[in-house]
C-alpha positions in Angstrom: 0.0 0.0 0.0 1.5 3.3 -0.7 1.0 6.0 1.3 -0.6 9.4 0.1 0.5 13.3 1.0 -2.5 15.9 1.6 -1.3 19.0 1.7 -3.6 22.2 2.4 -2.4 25.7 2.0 -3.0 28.3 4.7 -6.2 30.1 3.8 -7.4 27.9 1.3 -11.1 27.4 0.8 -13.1 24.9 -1.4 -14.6 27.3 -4.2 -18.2 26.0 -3.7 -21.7 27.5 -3.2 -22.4 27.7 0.8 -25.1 25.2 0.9 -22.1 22.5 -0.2 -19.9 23.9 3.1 -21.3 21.0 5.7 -20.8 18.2 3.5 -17.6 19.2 2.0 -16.5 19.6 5.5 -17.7 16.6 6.3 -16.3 15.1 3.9 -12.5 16.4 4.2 -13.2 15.3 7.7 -13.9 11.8 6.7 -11.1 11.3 4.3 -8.5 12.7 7.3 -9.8 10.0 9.4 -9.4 7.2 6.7 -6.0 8.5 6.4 -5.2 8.3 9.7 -6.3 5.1 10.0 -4.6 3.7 7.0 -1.3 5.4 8.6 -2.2 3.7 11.9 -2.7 0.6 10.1 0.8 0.6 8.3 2.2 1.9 11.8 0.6 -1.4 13.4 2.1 -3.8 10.6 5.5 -2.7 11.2 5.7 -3.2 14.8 3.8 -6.5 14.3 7.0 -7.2 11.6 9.8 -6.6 14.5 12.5 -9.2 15.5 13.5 -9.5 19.1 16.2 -11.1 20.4 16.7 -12.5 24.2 19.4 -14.2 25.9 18.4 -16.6 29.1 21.3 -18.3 30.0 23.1 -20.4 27.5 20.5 -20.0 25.0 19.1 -17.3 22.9 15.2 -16.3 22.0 14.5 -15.0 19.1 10.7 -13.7 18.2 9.0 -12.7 15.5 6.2 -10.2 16.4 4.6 -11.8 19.3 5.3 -15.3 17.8 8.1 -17.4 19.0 10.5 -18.2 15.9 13.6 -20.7 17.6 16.3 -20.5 20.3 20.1 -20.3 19.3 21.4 -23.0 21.9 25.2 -22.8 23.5 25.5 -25.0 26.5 28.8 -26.3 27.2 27.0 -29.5 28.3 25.7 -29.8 23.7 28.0 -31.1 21.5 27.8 -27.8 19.5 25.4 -24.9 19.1 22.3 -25.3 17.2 18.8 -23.7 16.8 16.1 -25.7 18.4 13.1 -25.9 17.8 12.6 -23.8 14.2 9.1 -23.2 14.0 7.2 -22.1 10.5 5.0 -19.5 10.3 2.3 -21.4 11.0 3.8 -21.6 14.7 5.0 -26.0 14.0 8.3 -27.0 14.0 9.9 -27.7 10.6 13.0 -29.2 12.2 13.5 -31.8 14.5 16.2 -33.2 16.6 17.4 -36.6 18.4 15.5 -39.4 17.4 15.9 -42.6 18.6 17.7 -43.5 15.0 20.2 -40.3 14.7 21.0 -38.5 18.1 23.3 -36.6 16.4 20.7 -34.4 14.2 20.0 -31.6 16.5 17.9 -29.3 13.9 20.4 -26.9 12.4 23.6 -27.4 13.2 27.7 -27.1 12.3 30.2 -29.8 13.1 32.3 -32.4 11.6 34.1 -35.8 12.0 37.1 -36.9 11.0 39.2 -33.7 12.1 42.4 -35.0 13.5 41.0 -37.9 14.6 38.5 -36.3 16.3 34.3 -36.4 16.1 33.3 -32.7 16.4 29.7 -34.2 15.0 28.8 -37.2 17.2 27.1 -37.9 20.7 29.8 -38.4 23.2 31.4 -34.8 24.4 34.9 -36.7 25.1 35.3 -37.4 21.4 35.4 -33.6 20.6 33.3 -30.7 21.3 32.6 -27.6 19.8 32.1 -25.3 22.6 31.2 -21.4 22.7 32.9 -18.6 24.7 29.3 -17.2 25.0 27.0 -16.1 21.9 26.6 -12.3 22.1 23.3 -10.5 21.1 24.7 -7.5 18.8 21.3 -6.1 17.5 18.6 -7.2 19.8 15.7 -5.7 18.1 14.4 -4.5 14.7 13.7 -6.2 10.9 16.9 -8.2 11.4 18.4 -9.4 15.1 22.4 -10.2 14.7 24.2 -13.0 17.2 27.6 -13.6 17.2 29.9 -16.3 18.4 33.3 -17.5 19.4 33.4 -21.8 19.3 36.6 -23.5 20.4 37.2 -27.0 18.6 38.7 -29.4 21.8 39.4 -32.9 22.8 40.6 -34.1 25.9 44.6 -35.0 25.1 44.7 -33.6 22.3 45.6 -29.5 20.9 42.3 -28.0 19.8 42.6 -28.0 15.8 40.3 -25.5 15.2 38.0 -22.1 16.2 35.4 -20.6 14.5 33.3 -17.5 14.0 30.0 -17.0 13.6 27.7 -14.6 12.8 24.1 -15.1 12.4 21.7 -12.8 11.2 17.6 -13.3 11.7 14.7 -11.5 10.2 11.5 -11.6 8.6 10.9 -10.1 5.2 7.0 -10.8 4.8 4.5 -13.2 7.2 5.2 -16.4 4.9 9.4 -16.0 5.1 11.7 -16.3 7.6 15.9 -16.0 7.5 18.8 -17.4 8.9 22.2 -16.4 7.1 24.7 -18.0 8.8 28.5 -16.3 8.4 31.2 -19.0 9.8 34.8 -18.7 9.4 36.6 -21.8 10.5 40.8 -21.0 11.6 42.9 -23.8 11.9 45.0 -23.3 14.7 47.5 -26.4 14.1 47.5 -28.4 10.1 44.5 -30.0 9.9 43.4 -33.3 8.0 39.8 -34.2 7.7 39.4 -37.7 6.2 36.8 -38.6 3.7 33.5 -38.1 5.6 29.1 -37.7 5.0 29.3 -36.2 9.0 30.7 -32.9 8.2 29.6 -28.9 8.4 26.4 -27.0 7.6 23.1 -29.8 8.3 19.5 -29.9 8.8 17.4 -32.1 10.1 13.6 -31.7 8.8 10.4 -32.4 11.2 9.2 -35.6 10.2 5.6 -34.7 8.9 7.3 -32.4 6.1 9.8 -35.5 4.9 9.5 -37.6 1.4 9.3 -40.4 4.5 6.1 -39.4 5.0 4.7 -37.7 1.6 6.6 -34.3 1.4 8.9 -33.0 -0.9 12.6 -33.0 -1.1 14.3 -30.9 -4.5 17.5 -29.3 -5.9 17.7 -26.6 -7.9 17.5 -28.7 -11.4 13.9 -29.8 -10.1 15.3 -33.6 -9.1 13.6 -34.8 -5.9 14.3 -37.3 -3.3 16.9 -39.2 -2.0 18.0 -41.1 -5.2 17.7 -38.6 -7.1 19.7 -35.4 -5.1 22.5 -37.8 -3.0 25.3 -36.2 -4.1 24.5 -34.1 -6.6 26.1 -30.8 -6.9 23.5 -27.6 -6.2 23.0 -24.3 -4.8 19.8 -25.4 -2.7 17.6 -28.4 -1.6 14.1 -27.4 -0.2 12.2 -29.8 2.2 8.6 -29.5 2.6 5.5 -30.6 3.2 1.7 -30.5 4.2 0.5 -29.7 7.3 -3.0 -31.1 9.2 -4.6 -28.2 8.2 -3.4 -28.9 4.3 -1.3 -25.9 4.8 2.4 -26.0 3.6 5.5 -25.3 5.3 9.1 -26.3 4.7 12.5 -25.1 4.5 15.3 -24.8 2.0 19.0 -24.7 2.4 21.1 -22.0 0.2 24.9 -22.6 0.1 26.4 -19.0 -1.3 28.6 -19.6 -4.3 31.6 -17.9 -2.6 32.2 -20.3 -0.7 35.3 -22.9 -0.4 34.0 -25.3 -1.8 31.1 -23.4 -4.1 28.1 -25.8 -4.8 29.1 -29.0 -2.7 27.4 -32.0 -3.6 24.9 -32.9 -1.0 23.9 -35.8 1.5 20.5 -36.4 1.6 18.2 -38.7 3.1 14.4 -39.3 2.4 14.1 -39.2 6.4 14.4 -35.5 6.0 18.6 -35.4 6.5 19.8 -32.4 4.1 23.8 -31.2 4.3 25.7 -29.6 1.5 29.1 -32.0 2.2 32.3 -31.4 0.8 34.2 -33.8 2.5 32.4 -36.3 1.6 34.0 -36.0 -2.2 37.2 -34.8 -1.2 39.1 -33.9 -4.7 41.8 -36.5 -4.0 39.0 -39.3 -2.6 41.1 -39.4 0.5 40.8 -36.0 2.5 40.9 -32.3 2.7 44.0 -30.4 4.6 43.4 -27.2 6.1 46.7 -25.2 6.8 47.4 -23.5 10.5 46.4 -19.6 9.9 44.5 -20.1 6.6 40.7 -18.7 6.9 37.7 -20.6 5.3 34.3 -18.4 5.4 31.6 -20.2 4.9 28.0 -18.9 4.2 24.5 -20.1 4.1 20.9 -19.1 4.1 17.9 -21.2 5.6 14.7 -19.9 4.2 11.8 -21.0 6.4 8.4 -20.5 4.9 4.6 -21.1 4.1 2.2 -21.3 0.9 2.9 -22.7 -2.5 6.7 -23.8 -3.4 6.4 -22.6 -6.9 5.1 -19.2 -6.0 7.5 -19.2 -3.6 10.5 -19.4 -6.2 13.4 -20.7 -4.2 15.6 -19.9 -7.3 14.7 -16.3 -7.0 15.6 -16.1 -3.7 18.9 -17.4 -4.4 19.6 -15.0 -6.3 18.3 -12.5 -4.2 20.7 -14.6 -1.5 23.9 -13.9 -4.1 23.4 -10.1 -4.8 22.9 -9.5 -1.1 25.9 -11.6 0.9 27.9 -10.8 -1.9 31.7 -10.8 -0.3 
């Protein structure tokens, strides 16, 4: 809706005969109320459209409006951070976590096995552990909250191979969309080897109602869908979705920014609702990747969390949009 500018001159009066004065009046009266209204109406909109951001111990709150959206979770006693639970705009999850079959899925989450010998991915803490110095809320409120965090890499007996940092940025475009770019810089502090591995980096784990499991949909960008059609195949997204009770339908998609170290990695996928865009899975050399100590690798994704009709939704589009605006 665009909002209009009235503008009345001092002294100005409607050049009409005076048995036309009451109604115009009432008339100009009217319309300044509608206007105001309108305005109020807009005013409403935009505060119902604002992101707020809360930290309560080791874990972070982040609304949308007066609806809860997820929690950005840090304990030292996790495995890693993650967000848990994601919910749609419907207020249902669209992730899940830590079924009996896969402990290890918790949502959305970063980790990796096979990094010096060492399962930063895994249930069991003494294996490795990505742990954080303590997420820090750097915009709290407004279209888009910011979070930022320091994670140590660590091991009992062994030197910590690697730290990372994160920044994560949340908002909420329109009532059907909801963001997550993700920012994460991984610094090897000693050589690193990570063998030949499907448990590594960026992964989602979908809500089992929305799952090709269970009758939803799983696609890349070339249109293939499910498991045996998108395990590891190269793309720039996978989507996951499906219908709700109410027929309604929510889902997410993953966007891997073409910048990044590995640009479109082929992906893991599992009809179960497992998505991860996993380089070191197909390492170039089949065996492993090497990281040197004091090389950078910046890594960037977008989750897209949404509602209504996947082809009007145009997950292409918004990877482009996704490009042009994390451009490095």
């Amino acid at each position: 809706m665009t909002a209009m500018n009235f503008t009345v001159r001092p002294g100005f009066r409607l050049a009409s005969r005076p048995s036309h004065r009451r109604a115009t009046t009432f008339g100009t009266r009217w319309l300044a109320r509608l206007v105001a209204a309108a305005l109020l109406g807009l005013s409403a909109a935009a505060r119902a459209a604002e992101l707020k951001a809360v930290k309560i111990g080791s874990r972070i709150d982040v609304t949308v409006g007066t609806d809860f959206f997820t929690s950005y979770r840090f304990s030292a006693d996790e495995k890693y951070p993650f967000f848990f639970p994601v919910n749609g705009p419907s207020g249902a999850a669209v992730t899940s976590m830590r079924n009996g079959k896969s402990p290890h899925h918790s949502s959305i989450f970063f980790g990796c096995d096979k990094v010096n010998g060492g399962n930063y991915w895994q249930e069991g803490n003494e294996r490795g552990q990505i742990l954080s110095a303590g997420a820090v809320i750097v915009r709290a409120a407004g279209p888009q909250i910011v979070i930022t965090d320091v994670c140590h890499w660590r091991r009992p007996g062994a030197e910590p191979p690697i730290r990372d940092t994160r920044k994560i940025a949340i908002s909420a475009p329109t009532a059907a969309f909801r963001l997550i770019d993700f920012e994460i810089t991984l610094e090897p502090l000693i050589p690193v080897t990570i063998e030949k591995t499907n448990h590594s980096l960026f992964s989602v784990r979908l809500d089992p109602d929305l799952t090709p499991a269970s009758g939803g949909t799983m696609i890349n960008a070339a249109g293939a869908s499910g498991e045996k059609s998108t395990f590891g195949v190269p793309s720039p997204w996978m989507a996951g979705y499906g219908k709700r009770g109410a027929g309604e339908i929510e889902g997410l998609a993953v966007l891997q920014h073409p910048a990044n170290r590995w640009g479109a990695s082929a992906w893991f996928t599992r009809d179960y609702g497992f998505m991860s865009p996993t380089p070191m899975y197909w390492p170039p050399d089949g065996v492993a990747i090497k990281l040197a100590k004091g090389e950078t690798v910046t890594l960037r994704y977008r989750v897209v969390v949404f509602s209504g009709d996947p082809v009007k939704t145009d997950f292409s589009r918004h990877y482009s949009d996704y490009v042009a605006s994390a451009n490095p």
